[in-house]
C-alpha positions in Angstrom: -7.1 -196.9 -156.0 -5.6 -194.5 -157.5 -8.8 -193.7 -160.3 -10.5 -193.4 -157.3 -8.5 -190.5 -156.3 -8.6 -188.7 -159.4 -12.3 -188.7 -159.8 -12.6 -187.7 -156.1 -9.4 -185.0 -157.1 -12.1 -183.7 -160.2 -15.2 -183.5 -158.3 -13.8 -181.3 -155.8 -12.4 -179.2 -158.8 -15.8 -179.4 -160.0 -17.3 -178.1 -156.9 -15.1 -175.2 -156.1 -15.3 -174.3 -159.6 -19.4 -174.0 -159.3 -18.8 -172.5 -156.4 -16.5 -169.6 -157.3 -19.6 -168.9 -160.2 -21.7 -168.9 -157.5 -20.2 -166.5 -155.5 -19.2 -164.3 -158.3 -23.0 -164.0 -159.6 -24.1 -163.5 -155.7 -21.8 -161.0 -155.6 -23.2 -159.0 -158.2 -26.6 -159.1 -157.0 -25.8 -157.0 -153.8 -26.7 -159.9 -151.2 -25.4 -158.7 -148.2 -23.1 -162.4 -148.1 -20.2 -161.7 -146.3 -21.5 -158.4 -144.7 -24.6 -160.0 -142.5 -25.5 -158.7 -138.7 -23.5 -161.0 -136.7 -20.2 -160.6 -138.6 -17.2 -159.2 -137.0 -15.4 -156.3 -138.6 -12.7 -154.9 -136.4 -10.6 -151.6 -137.8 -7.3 -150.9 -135.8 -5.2 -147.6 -137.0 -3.1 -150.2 -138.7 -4.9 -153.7 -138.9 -8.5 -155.0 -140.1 -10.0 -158.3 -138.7 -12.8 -159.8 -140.3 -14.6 -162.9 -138.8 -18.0 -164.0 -140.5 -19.8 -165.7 -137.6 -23.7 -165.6 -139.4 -22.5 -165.9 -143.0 -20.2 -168.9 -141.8 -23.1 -170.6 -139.8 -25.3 -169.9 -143.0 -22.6 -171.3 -145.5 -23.1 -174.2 -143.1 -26.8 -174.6 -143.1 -26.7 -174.7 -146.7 -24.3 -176.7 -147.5 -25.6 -179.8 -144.8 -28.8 -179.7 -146.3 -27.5 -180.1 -149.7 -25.4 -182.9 -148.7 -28.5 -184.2 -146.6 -30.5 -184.6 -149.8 -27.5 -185.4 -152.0 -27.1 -188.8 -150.0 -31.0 -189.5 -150.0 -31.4 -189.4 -153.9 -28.1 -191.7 -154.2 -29.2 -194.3 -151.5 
């Protein structure tokens, strides 16, 4: 029980890791991530509130039909 933790505790080290590349080498490509129509930027005189509607729902998308096929090739 407690292997199966760790390896579970490692691949999701894994995957944020290849993520944070991921976003760090989108991010110097100038894809508008983060700054798509449909994202909420709010400026007060003293606050900011972001909320990413369309990059969240795209994020989403993404990420579902990776898992999707994920689970086909291992079943």
């Amino acid at each position: 029980m407690t292997a199966d933790l760790g390896k579970l505790l490692l691949s999701c080290g894994a995957l944020l890791l290849v993520l944070g590349v991921l976003f760090l080498l989108l991010g110097r490509t100038g894809l508008p991530i983060g700054r798509l129509p449909g994202d909420f930027l709010i400026r007060g005189k003293n606050t900011t509130f972001y909320f990413p509607v369309t990059t969240s729902i795209l994020l989403s998308v993404v990420l579902s039909l990776v898992l999707y096929f994920v689970g086909r090739i291992r079943h």
